[in-house]
DOFI-549329 format. One line per field, with one value per residue (C-alpha): x, y, z; residue in three letters. Coordinates in pm, 1 decimal. Example, Ala and Ser with C-alpha at 12.3 -4.5 7.8 and 13.67 -1.06 7.14 Angstrom:
<nodes>
c1	c(1230.0:1367.0)
c2	c(-450.0:-106.0)
c3	c(780.0:714.0)
res	c(ala:ser)
</nodes>
This chain:
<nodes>
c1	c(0.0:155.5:45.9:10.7:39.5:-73.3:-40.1:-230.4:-98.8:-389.9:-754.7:-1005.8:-1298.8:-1525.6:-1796.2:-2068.1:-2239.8:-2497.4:-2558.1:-2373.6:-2434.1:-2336.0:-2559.0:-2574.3:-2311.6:-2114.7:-1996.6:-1753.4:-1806.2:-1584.8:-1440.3:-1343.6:-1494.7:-1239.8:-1264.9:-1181.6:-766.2:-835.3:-865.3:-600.3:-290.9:-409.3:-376.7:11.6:6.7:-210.3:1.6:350.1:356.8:52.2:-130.6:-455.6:-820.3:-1055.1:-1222.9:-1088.6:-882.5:-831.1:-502.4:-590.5:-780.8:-855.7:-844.1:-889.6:-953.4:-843.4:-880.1:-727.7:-300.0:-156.7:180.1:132.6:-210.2:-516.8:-826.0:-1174.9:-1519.0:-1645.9:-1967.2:-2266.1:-2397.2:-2145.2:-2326.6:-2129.0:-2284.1:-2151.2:-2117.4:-2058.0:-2334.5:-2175.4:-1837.9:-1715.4:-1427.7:-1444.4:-1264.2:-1524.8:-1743.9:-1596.1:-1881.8:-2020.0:-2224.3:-2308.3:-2658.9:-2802.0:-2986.7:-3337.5:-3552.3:-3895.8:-4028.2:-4219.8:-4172.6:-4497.6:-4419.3:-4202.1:-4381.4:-4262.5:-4584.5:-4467.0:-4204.6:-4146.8:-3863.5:-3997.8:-3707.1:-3675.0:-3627.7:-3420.4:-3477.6:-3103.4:-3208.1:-2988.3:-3030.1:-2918.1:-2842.1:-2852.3:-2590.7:-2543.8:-2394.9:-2682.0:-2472.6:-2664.8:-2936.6:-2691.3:-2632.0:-2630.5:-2480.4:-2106.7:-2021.0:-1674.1:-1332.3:-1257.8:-840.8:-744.7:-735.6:-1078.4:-1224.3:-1070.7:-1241.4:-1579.0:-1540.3:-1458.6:-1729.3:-1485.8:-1688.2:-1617.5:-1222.4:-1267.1:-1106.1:-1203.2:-780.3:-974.4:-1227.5:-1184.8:-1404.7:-1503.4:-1347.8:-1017.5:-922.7:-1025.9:-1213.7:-1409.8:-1266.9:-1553.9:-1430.5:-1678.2:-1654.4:-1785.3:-1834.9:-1653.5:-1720.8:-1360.4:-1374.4:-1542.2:-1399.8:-1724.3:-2032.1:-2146.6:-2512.3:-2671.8:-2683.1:-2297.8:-2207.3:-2134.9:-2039.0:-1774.1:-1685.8:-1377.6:-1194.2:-857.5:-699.2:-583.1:-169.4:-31.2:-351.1:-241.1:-426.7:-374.3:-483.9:-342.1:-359.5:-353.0:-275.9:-335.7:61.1:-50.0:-248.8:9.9:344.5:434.4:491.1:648.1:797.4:704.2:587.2:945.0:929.5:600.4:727.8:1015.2:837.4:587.5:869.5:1032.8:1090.1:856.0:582.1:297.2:-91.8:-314.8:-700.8:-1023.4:-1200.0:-1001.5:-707.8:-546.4:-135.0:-87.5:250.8:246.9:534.3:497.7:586.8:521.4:261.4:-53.9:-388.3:-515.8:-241.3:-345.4:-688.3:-429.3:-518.1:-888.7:-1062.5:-1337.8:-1548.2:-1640.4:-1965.5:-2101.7:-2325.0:-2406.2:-2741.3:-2675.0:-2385.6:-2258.0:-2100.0:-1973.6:-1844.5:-1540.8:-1620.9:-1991.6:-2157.8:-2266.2:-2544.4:-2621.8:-3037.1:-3150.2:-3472.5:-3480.8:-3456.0:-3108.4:-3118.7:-3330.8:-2987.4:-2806.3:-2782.0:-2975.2:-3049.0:-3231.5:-3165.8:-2874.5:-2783.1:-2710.7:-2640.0:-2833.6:-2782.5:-2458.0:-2517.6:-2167.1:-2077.4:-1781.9:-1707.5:-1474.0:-1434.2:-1476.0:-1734.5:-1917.0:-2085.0:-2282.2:-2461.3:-2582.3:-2749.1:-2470.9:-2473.8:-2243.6:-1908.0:-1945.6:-2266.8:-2378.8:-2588.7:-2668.2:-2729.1:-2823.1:-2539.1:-2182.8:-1881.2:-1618.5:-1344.5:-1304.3:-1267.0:-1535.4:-1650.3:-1979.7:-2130.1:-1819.8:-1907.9:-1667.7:-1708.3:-1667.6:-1379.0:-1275.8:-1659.5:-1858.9:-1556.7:-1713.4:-1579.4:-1779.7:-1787.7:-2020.4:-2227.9)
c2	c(0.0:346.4:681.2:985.1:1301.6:1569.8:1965.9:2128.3:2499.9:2686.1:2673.7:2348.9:2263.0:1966.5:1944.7:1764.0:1605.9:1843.7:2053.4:2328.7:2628.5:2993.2:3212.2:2993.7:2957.7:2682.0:2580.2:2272.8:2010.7:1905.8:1685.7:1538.1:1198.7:902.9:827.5:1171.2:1151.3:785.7:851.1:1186.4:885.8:675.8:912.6:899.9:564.4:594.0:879.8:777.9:419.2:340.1:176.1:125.1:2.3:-196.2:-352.6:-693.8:-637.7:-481.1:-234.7:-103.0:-283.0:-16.9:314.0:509.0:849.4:1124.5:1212.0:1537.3:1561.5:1853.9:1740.4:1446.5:1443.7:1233.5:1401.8:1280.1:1387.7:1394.8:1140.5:1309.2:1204.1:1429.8:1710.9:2062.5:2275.0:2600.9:2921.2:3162.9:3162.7:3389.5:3145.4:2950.2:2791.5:2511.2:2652.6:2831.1:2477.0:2340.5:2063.2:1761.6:1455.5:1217.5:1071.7:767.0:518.3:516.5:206.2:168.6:-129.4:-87.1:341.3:518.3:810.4:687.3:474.9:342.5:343.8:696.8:611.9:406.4:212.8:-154.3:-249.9:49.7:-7.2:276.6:694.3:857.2:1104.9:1356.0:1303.6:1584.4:1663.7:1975.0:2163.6:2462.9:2689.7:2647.7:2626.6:2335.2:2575.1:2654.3:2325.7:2209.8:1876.6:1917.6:1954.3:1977.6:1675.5:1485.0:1411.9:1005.0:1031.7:1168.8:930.8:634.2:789.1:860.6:451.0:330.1:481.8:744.9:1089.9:1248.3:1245.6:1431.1:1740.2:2058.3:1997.0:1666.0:1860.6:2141.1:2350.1:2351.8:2709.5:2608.8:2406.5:2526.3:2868.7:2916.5:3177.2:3303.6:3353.2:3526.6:3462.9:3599.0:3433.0:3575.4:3539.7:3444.8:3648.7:3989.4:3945.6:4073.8:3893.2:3636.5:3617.0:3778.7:3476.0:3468.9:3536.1:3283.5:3255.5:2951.2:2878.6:2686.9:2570.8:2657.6:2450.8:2662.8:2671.8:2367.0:2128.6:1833.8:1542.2:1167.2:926.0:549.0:297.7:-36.0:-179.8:-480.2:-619.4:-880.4:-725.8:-440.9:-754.0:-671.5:-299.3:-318.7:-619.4:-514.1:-247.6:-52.9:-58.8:99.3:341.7:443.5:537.7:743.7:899.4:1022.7:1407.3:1596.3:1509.6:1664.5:1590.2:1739.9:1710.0:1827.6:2058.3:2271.2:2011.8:2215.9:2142.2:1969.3:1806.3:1476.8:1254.0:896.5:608.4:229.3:273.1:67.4:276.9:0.9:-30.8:375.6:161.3:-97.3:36.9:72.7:-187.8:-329.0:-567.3:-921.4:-951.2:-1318.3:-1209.1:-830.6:-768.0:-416.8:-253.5:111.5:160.6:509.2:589.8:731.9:814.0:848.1:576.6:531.7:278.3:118.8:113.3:418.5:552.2:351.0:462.8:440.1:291.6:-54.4:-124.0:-185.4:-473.0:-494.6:-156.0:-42.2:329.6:602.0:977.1:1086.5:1432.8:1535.6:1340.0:1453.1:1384.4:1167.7:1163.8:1028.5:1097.0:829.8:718.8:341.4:389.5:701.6:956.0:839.1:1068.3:893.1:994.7:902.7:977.9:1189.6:1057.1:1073.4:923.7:733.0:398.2:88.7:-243.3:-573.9:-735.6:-754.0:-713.5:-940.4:-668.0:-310.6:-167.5:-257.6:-104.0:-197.8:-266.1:-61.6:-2.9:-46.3:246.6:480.6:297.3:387.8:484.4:310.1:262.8:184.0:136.8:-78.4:-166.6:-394.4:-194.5)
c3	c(0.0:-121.5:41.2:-94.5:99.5:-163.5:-118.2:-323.9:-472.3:-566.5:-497.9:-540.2:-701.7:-638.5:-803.4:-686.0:-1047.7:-1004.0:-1381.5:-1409.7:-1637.4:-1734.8:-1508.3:-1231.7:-918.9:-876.3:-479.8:-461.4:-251.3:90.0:126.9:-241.2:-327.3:-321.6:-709.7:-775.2:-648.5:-767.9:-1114.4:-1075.5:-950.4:-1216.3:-1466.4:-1408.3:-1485.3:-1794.0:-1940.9:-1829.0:-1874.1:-2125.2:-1843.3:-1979.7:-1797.7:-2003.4:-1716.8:-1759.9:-1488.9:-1161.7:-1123.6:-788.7:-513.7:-288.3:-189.0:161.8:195.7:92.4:425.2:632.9:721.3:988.9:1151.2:1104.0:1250.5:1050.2:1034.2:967.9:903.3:1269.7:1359.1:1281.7:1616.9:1773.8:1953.1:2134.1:2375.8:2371.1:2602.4:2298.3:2084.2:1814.5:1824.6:1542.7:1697.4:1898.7:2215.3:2304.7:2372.0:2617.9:2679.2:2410.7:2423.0:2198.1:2061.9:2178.2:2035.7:2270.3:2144.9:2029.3:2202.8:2512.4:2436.0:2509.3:2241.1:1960.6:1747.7:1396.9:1192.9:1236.4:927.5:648.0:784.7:890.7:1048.5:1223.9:1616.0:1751.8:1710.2:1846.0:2130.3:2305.4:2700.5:2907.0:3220.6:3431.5:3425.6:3668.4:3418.5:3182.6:2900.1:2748.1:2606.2:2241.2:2149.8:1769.6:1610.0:1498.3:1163.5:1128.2:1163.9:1439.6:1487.8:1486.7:1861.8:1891.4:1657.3:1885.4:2216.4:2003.6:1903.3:2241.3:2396.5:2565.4:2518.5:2753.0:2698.4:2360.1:2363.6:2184.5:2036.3:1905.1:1703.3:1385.7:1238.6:866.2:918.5:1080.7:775.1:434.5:295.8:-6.5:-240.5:-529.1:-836.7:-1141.8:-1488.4:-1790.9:-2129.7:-2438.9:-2791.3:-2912.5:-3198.5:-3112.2:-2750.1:-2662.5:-2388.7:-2578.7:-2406.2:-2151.2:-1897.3:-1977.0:-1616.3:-1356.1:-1032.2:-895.8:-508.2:-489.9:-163.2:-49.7:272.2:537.1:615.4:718.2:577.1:357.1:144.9:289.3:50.4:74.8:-288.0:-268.7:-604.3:-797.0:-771.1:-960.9:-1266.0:-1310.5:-1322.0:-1728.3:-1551.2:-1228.8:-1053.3:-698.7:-470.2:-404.4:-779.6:-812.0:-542.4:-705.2:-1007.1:-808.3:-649.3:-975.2:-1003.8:-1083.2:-842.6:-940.9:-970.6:-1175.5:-922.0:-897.3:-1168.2:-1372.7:-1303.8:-1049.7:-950.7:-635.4:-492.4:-335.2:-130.8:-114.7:80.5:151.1:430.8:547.9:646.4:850.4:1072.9:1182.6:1352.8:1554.3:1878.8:1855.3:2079.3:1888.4:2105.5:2063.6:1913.9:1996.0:2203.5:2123.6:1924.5:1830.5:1632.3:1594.9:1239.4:1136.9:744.7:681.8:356.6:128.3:120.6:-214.2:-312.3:-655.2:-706.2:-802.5:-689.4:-355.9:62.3:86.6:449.9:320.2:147.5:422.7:632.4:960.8:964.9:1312.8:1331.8:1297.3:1192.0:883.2:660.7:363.9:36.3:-180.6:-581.5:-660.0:-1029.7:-1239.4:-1605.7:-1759.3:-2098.3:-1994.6:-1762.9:-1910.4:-1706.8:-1402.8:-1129.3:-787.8:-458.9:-154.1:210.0:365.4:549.4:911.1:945.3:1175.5:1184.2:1414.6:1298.5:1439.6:1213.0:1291.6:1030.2:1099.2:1019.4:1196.1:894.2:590.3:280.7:288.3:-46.8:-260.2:-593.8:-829.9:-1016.5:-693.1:-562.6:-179.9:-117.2:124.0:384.1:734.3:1092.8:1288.5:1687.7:1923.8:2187.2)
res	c(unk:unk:unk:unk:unk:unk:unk:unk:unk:unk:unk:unk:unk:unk:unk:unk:unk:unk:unk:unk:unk:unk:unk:unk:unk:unk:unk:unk:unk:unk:unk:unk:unk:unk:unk:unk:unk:unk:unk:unk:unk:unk:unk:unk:unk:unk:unk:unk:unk:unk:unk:unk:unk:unk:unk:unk:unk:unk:unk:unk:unk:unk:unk:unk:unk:unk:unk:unk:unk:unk:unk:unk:unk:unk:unk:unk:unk:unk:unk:unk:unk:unk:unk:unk:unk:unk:unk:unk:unk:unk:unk:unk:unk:unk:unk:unk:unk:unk:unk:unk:unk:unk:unk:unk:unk:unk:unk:unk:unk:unk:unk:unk:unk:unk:unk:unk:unk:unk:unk:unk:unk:unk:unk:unk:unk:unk:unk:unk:unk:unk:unk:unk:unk:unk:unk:unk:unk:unk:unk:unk:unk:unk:unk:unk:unk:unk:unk:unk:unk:unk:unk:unk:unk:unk:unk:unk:unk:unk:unk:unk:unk:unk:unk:unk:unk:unk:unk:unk:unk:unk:unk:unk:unk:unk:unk:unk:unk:unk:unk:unk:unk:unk:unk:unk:unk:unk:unk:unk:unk:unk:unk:unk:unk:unk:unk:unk:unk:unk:unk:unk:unk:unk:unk:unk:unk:unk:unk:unk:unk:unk:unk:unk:unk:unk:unk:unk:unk:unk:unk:unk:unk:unk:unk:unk:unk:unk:unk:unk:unk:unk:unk:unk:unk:unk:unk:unk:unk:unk:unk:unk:unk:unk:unk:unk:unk:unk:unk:unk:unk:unk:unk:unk:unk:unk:unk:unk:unk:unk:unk:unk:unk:unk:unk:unk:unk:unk:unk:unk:unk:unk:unk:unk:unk:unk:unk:unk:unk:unk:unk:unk:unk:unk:unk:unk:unk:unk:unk:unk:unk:unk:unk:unk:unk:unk:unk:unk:unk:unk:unk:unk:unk:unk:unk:unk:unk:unk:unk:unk:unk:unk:unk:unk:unk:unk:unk:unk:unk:unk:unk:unk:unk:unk:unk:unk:unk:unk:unk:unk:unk:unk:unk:unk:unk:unk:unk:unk:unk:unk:unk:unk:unk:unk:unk:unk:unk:unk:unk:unk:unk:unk:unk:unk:unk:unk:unk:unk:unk:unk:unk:unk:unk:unk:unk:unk:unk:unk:unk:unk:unk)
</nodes>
């Protein structure tokens, strides 16, 4: 497994499938969607080495991330269960709440007031509810779910059940580690140099990471499908490596500068306790990245397994444009949600239903309660 830590040097743009045309504003998306540095490393081996994919064959097996990199520091999107309470109501940054708790999952059995004819969701048994206490500073009166990125530390307390160890270090705002930059364009008639019509202006939002923000995105490849070009890993590495290390991502192929090494994502999850789950009847799962589903037109939660209740954002639109695949658009739910099942995964990490097409979507972390 190779990974790629990947600077950009100029603003981002995401783009979230949704149609885009002159007169109307554009706003990327954040985080990027896996495929997206997927196909960008790829491309290096397409144009530099002939490297072609006709499907027969897989050249890369998986793909995690790209997730969040400050000294040295992984970041994640943060559970969507995650709630702050905070004694600055104005306040954007984080170290002004100094208090969090987590949702809960409060069942529907024997419950006097929730009742599931009240949804469509059959096998629906939980509703997650926010229990407070008192508190004698009365802060608990601003409180709002977090939407921001939890550090690798943080995540590990959130999964083990440790919340109140997470520190407001262990959480960043949206705000603390990119900004949007708007940039207006006009269309001109090449010729005349003049407007070319009158809906010819438009409006994009692109992303720039704050100072010190990096890219960590980890490939593992297909050794065995990619033998006629590289004889092993340190090979594969070393052509990687070569100068100059550039990437071409996003929209508008923007520059970005990578490193590599020989480096294994899982082994970042070897200290997470995950408990035995012989006898446990309900499990907490969290994605690390979208989860992306293939039937169109259908509740997204029937598709997965066991499903008994959970958090999630609002739907992204996910879309790829390849010349093997062609152009597909999808509805996908949001990294960092949330859901509890009554069936275990045997592994801690899981991508749960990947589709091919979307490759590193659908990546899941999964504990006993």
């Amino acid at each position: 497994m190779i990974k790629f830590t990947i600077t950009p040097e100029d603003v981002l743009f995401f783009g979230d499938a949704k149609p885009f045309n002159r007169g109307n504003d554009g706003k990327s998306i954040f985080p990027p969607l896996p495929n997206t540095f997927a196909s960008s490393i790829f491309a290096k081996l397409y144009y530099h080495k002939d490297i072609k994919y006709d499907g027969s064959r897989q050249l890369i097996k998986n793909v995690y991330g790209p997730f969040l990199q400050k000294d040295g520091e992984l970041y994640f999107q943060a559970p969507k269960d995650i709630f702050v309470y905070s004694k600055n109501k104005d306040s954007n940054s984080c170290e002004s709440e100094n208090k969090l708790s987590v949702l809960e999952p409060l069942f529907v059995e024997g419950n006097r007031i929730l009742k599931r004819c009240k949804t469509d969701m059959e096998s629906l048994s939980c509703f997650m509810w926010l229990f407070e206490k008192k508190d004698k500073d009365k802060i608990n009166k601003d409180k709002k779910s977090f939407d921001g990125f939890i550090s690798l530390n943080g995540l590990q307390k959130w999964y083990e059940g440790k919340f109140s160890d997470i520190t407001p270090e262990d959480l960043l705002r949206k705000s603390s580690v990119y900004r949007e930059e708007v940039r207006t364009g006009i269309k001109i008639n090449d010729e005349s140099g003049t407007t070319e019509s009158e809906d010819g202006l438009f409006r994009v939002s692109f992303v720039r990471l704050c100072r010190g923000f990096e890219f960590a995105f980890w490939v593992d490849f297909d050794l065995e499908n990619l033998k006629d070009y590289f004889r092993d890993e340190k090979e594969l590495l070393k052509f990687f490596d070569e100068k100059p290390r550039l990437l071409k991502i996003g929209g508008e192929s923007k520059t970005a500068l990578y490193r590599c090494e020989i480096d294994d994502f899982k082994l970042k999850f070897k200290d997470f306790k995950k408990e035995a789950g012989e006898d446990k009847k309900l499990f907490k799962h969290v994605f690390l990245t979208p989860f992306i589903f293939d039937e169109a037109n259908k509740n997204i939660l029937k598709l997965i397994d066991g499903f008994k209740g959970g958090v999630t954002g609002k739907y992204i639109i996910a879309g790829i444009n390849s010349k093997s695949i062609g152009t597909k658009t999808v509805r996908a739910m949001p990294a960092g949600s949330v859901i509890y099942t009554d069936t275990n995964r045997a592994q801690l990490l899981t991508f749960e239903k990947q589709r091919s097409d979307f490759i590193g979507s659908n990546l899941m972390l999964t504990n006993a309660i």
